[in-house]
ZAMARGU-4260 file (C-alpha; in steps of 0.2 Angstrom, whole numbers, plus 5000, padded with zeros to 4 digits):
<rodrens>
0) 5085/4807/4932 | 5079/4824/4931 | 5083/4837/4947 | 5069/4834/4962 | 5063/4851/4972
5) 5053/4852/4988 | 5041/4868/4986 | 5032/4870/5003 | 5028/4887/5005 | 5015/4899/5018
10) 5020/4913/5007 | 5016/4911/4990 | 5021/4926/4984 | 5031/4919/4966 | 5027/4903/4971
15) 5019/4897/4951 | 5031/4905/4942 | 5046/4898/4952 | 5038/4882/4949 | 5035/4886/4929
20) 5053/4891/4927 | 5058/4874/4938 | 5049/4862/4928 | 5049/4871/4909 | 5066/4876/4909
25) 5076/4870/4920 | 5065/4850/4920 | 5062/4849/4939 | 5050/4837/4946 | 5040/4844/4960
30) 5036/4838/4977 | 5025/4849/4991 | 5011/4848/5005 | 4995/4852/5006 | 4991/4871/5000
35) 5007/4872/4991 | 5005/4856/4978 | 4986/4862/4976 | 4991/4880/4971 | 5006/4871/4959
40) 4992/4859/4955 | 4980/4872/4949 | 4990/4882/4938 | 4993/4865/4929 | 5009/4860/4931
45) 5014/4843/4937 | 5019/4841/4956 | 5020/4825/4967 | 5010/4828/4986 | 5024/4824/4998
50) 5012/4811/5008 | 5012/4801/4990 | 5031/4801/4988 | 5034/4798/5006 | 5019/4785/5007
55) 5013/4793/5024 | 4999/4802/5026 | 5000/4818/5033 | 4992/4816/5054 | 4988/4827/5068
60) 4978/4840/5059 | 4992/4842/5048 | 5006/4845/5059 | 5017/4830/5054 | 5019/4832/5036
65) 5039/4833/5031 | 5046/4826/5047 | 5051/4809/5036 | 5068/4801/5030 | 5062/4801/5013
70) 5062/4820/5014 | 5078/4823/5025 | 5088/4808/5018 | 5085/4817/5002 | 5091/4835/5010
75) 5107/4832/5023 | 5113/4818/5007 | 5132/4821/5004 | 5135/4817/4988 | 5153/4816/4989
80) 5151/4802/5003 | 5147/4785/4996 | 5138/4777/5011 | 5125/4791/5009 | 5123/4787/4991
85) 5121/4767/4998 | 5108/4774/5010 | 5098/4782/4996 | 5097/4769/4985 | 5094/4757/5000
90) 5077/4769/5005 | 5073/4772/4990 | 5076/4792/4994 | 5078/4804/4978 | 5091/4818/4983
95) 5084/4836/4983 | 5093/4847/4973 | 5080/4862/4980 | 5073/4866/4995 | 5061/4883/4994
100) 5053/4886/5010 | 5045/4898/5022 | 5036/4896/5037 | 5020/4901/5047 | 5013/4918/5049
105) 5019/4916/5068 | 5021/4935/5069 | 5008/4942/5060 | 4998/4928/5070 | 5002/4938/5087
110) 5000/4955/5080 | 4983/4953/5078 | 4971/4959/5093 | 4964/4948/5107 | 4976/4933/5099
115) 4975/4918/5111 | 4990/4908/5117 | 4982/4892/5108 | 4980/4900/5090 | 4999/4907/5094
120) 5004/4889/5096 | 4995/4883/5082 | 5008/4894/5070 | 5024/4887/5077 | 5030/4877/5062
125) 5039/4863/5065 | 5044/4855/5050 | 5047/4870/5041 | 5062/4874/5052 | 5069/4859/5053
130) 5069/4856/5032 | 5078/4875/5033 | 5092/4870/5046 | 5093/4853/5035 | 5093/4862/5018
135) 5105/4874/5024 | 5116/4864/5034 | 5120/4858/5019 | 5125/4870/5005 | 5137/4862/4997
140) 5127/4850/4989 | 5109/4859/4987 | 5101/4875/4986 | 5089/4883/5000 | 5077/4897/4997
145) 5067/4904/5012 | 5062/4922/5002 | 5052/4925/4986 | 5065/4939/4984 | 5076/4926/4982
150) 5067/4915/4966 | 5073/4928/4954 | 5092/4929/4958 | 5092/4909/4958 | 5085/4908/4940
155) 5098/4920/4934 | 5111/4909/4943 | 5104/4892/4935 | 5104/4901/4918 | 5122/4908/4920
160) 5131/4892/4926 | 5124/4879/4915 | 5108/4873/4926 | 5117/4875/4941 | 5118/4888/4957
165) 5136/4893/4962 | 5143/4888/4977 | 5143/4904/4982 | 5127/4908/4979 | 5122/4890/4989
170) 5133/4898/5005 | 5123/4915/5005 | 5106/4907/5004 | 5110/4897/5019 | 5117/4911/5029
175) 5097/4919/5024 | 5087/4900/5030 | 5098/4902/5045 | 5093/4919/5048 | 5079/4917/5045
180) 5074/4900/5059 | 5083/4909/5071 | 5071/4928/5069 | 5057/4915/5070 | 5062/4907/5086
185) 5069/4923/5092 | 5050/4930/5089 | 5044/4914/5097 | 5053/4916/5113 | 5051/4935/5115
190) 5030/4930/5115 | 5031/4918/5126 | 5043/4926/5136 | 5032/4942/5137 | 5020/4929/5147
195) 5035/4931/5161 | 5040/4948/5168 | 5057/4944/5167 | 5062/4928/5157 | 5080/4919/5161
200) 5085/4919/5145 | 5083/4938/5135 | 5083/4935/5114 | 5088/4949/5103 | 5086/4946/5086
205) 5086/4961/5071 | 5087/4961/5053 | 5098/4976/5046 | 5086/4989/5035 | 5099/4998/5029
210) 5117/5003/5034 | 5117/5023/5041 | 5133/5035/5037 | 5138/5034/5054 | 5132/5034/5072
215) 5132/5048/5086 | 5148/5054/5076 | 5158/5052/5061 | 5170/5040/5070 | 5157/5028/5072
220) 5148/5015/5062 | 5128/5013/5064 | 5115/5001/5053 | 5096/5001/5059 | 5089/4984/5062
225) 5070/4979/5063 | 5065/4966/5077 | 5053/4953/5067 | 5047/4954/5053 | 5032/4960/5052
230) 5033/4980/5046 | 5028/4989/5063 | 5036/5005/5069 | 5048/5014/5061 | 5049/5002/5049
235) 5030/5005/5045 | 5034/5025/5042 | 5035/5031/5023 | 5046/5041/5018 | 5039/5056/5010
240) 5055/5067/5004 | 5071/5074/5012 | 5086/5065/5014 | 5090/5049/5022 | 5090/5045/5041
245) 5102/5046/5052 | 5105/5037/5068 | 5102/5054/5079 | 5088/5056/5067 | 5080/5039/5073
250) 5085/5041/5092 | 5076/5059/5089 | 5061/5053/5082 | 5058/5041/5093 | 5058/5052/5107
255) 5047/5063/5100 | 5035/5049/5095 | 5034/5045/5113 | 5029/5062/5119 | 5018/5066/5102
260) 5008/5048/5111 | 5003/5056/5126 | 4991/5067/5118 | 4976/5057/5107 | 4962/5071/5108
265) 4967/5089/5104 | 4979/5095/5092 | 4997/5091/5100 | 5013/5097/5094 | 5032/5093/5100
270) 5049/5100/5096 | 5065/5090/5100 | 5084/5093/5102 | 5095/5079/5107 | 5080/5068/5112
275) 5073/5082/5125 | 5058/5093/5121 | 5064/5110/5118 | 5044/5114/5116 | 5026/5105/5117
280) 5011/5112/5117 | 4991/5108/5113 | 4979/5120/5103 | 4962/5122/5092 | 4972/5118/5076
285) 4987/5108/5073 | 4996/5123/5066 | 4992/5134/5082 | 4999/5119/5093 | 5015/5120/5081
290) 5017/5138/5081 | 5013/5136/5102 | 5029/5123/5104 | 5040/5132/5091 | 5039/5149/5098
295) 5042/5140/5119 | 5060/5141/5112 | 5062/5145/5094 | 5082/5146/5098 | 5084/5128/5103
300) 5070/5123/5089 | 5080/5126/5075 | 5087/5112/5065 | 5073/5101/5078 | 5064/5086/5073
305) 5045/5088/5074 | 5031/5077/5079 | 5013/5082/5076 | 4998/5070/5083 | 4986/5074/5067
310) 4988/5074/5049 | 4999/5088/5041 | 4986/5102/5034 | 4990/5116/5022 | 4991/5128/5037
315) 5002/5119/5046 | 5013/5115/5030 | 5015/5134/5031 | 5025/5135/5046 | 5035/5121/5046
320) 5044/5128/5031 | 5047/5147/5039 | 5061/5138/5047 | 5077/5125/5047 | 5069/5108/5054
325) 5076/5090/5052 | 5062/5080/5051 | 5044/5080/5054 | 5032/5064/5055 | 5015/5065/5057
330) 5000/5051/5055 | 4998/5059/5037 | 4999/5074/5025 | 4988/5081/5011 | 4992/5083/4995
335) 4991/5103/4996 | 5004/5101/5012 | 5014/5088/5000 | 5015/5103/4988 | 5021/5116/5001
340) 5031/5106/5010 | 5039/5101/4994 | 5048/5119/4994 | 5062/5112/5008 | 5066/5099/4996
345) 5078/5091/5012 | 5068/5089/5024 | 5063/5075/5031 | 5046/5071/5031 | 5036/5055/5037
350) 5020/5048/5039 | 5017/5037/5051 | 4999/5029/5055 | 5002/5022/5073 | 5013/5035/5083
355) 5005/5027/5099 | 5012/5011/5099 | 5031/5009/5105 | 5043/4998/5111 | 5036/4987/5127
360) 5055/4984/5132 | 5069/4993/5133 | 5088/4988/5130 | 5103/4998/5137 | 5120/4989/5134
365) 5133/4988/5146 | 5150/4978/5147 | 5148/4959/5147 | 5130/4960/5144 | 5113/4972/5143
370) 5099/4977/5155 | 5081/4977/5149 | 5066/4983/5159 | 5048/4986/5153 | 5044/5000/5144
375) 5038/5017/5155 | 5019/5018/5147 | 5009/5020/5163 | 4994/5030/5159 | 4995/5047/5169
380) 4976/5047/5179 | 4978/5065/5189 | 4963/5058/5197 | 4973/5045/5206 | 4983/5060/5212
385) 4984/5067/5232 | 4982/5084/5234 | 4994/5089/5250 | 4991/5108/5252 | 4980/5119/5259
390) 4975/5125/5242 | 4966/5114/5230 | 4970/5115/5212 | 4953/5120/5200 | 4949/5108/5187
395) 4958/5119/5174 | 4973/5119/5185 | 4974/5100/5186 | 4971/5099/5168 | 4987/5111/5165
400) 4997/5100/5178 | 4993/5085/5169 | 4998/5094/5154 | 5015/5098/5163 | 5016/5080/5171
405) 5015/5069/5153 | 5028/5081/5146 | 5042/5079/5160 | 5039/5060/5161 | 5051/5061/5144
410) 5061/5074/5149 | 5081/5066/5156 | 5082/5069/5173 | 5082/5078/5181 | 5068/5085/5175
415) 5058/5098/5177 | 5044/5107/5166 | 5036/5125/5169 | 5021/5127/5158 | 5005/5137/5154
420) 4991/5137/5142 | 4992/5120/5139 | 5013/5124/5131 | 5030/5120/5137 | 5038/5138/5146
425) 5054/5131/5151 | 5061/5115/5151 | 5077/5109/5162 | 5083/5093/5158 | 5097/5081/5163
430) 5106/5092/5178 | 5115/5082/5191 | 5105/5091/5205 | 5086/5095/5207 | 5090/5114/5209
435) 5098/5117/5195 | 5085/5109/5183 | 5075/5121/5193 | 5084/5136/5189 | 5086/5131/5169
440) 5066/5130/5168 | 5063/5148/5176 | 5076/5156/5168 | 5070/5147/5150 | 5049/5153/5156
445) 5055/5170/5161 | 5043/5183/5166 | 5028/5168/5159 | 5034/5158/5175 | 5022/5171/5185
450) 5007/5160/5186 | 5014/5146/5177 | 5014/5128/5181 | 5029/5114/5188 | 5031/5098/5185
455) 5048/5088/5193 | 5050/5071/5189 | 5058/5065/5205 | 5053/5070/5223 | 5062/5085/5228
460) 5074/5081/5245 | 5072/5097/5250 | 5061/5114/5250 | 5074/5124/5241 | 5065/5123/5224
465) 5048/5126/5230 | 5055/5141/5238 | 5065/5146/5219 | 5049/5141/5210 | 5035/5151/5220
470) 5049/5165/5220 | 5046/5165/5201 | 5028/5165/5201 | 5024/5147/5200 | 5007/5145/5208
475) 5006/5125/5207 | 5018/5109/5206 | 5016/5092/5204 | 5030/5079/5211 | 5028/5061/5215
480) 5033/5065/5235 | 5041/5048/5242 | 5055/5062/5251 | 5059/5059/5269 | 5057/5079/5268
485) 5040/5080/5259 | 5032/5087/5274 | 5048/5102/5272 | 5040/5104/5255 | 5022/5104/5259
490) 5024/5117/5273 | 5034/5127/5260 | 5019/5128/5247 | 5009/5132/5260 | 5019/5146/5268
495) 5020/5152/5250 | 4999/5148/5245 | 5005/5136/5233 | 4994/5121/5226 | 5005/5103/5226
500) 5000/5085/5222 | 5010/5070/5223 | 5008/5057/5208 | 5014/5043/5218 | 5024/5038/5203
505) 5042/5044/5196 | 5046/5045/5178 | 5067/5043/5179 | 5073/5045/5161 | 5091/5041/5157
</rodrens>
């Protein structure tokens, strides 16, 4: 009796010329459901609907169409184990030698905008699962395929052991159907989940991209995983020369795509070191914002990666390459960029269309377990701000504190950013006191601290930094307040003819 395969596929990709190869030369029949057999069907090769061979007919819309003994008898069969053969012939069950499978667009479902939880629900698959966990439960007497990638490597192994897939090979696809049910649930249980603030039960699932050369150091091993697997993110970035990523690369990016997301409608630049901006800045052009957050401190720029909120222009090409950077991403580049750029054969350049959309969770692990929390994307509105001094900002003024504010939110605390001119001056980042964070970002601004700007991300417990600030020249900070001492504060920026504002809102960054 020839060899019986169940082809019930949502992606088709390969799908007929699998099922060619199958039937020509290896003489498979063919059983599968609805859209699969009618695709098999139409390229005009022979296939058997699975509601003939199970003499059921597929109910409920379509939701019940495998779940039948006649397909799982024929999967979870030992052939070594003589009742189950009894049992087959009893049921008149065929034993599948092939199971090719893949299941609903479930993910792609969900990415699409204004999705409703009914259509989400309608792409759970339910048989498709349970035919993987069947198939690959057992390997050692039949083959499960859950990836087109997959049809060509099986062929060979059919053609190399005498019509039949090694053991080996049988074990590694079922590691991948695994793998594969448990991404989807994982993908359905973080959607529905995201329905609750803080679910009982947190999945995780990533599929490694590729292996890195190490992590934070040499002594340390790193891969990069993508969650799902739909190509969002990073994983949506191409690659457009220089050499490949690192881990500090990705944390780097990443950070720099946060800050680079702030800014949607003029020209925005960012330089980082060590995931803290070491310049940022808005201008008319994209290469005058770069020049701007370069120059805010060309010392700690070097061997920075850059992020740029437009498309990289020949102009702008030009100054990237003046110096020694890591990377650079930006939504695009033209192909007269591509040509200059090309020059610094090494570095790292991507394009990434979406730079505004990250992660809505974040993960930190500790021992025995991890701590997630939603992800800091509260939309800054200086018009929800309170103005608490005598002076009142102008509108330029707000706009610079604004500015100021968006950058420090992604600065580790504690944070605090002096700008003017719409640029990063001085940045002080990740000081165990307030003061000190004060004093790196006057001493960074220098003599451009005299009428320049302040933003802390934190309330500050005492007056001792407005004091250092005004000292410097600093005509206006913005702080969220909450401080048992803001009134010290207050009266200090008065005293000194200071404008402040409280945000009401923290940005801690650890």
């Amino acid at each position: 009796m020839a060899r019986l395969a169940l082809l019930s596929v949502s992606n088709k990709t390969g799908l007929v010329d699998l099922a060619r190869s199958l039937v020509e030369e290896f003489g498979f029949d063919l059983i599968s459901s609805g859209g699969t057999a009618k695709v098999i069907k139409d390229a005009g090769l022979p296939v058997t609907k699975v509601s003939d061979y199970t003499g059921s007919p597929e109910i409920l819309g379509g939701r019940v169409k495998t779940l039948h003994p006649r397909i799982h008898g024929g999967i979870l069969a030992r052939r070594d184990v003589a009742s189950d053969i009894t049992d087959l012939e009893n049921n008149q069950i065929r034993p599948l030698d092939l199971v090719v499978v893949n299941l609903y667009p479930f993910e792609e479902t969900i990415a699409k905008p204004g999705v409703t939880l009914p259509e989400a629900v309608e792409q759970i698959d339910i048989g498709g699962p349970a035919m993987l966990r069947a198939a690959s439960k057992n390997f050692a007497h039949l083959t499960v395929l859950c990836n087109p990638t997959q049809y060509d490597e099986y062929l060979q192994e059919l053609r190399q052991h005498g019509g039949e897939a090694s053991l080996e090979f049988r074990q590694k696809s079922a590691l991948q159907g695994f793998l594969h049910t448990s991404s989807y649930d994982s993908a359905i249980a973080s959607y529905l989940s995201g329905i609750q603030s803080l679910p009982d039960t947190y999945t995780l699932f990533g599929k490694q991209l590729q292996s890195l050369r190490y992590g934070e150091n040499p002594h340390q091993t790193a891969a990069w995983y993508q969650t799902g697997n739909t190509s969002t993110g990073w994983t949506a970035a191409t690659k457009l020369q220089g050499k490949e990523l690192s881990y500090n690369n990705l944390v780097d990016l990443e950070a720099a795509r946060a800050i680079i997301a702030e800014f949607t409608d003029t020209p925005a630049a960012t330089v980082i070191k060590h995931t803290n901006p070491c310049g940022v800045a808005l201008g008319n052009t994209l290469a005058e914002a770069y020049q701007k957050a370069f120059n805010a401190d060309s010392v700690s720029a070097f061997g920075g990666i850059v992020a740029l909120n437009q498309p990289i222009d020949a102009a702008t090409a030009v100054e990237l390459t003046k110096t020694f950077l890591e990377c650079v991403v930006a939504p695009g580049c033209d192909e007269e960029a591509k040509g200059i750029i090309a020059a610094k054969s090494k570095l790292r350049v991507l394009t990434l269309a979406d730079l505004g959309t990250g992660p809505k969770q974040t993960v930190k692990a500790i021992a025995g377990g991890f701590l997630t929390q939603a992800a800091d994307d509260l939309v800054s509105d200086s018009s929800q701000w309170q103005v608490v001094t005598d002076r009142k900002p102008t509108d330029d003024e707000l706009t610079e504190l604004l500015f100021a504010w968006k950058v420090c939110k992604h600065v580790k605390s504690n944070a605090i950013v002096v700008s003017g001119d719409r640029t990063t001056l001085g940045v002080g980042a990740g000081q165990m006191n307030r003061v000190g964070s004060v004093k790196i970002a006057l001493e960074q601004a220098g003599e451009k601290a005299k009428g320049g700007f302040l933003a802390s991300d934190g309330f500050f417990p005492f007056d001792d930094s407005v004091r250092t600030a005004a000292s410097a020249g600093i005509t206006a900070i913005v702080q969220p307040g909450g401080s048992l001492r803001d009134a010290d504060s207050i009266k200090a920026a008065n005293e000194l003819g200071l404008v402040m504002v409280l945000t009401g809102t923290r940005h801690f960054l650890h």
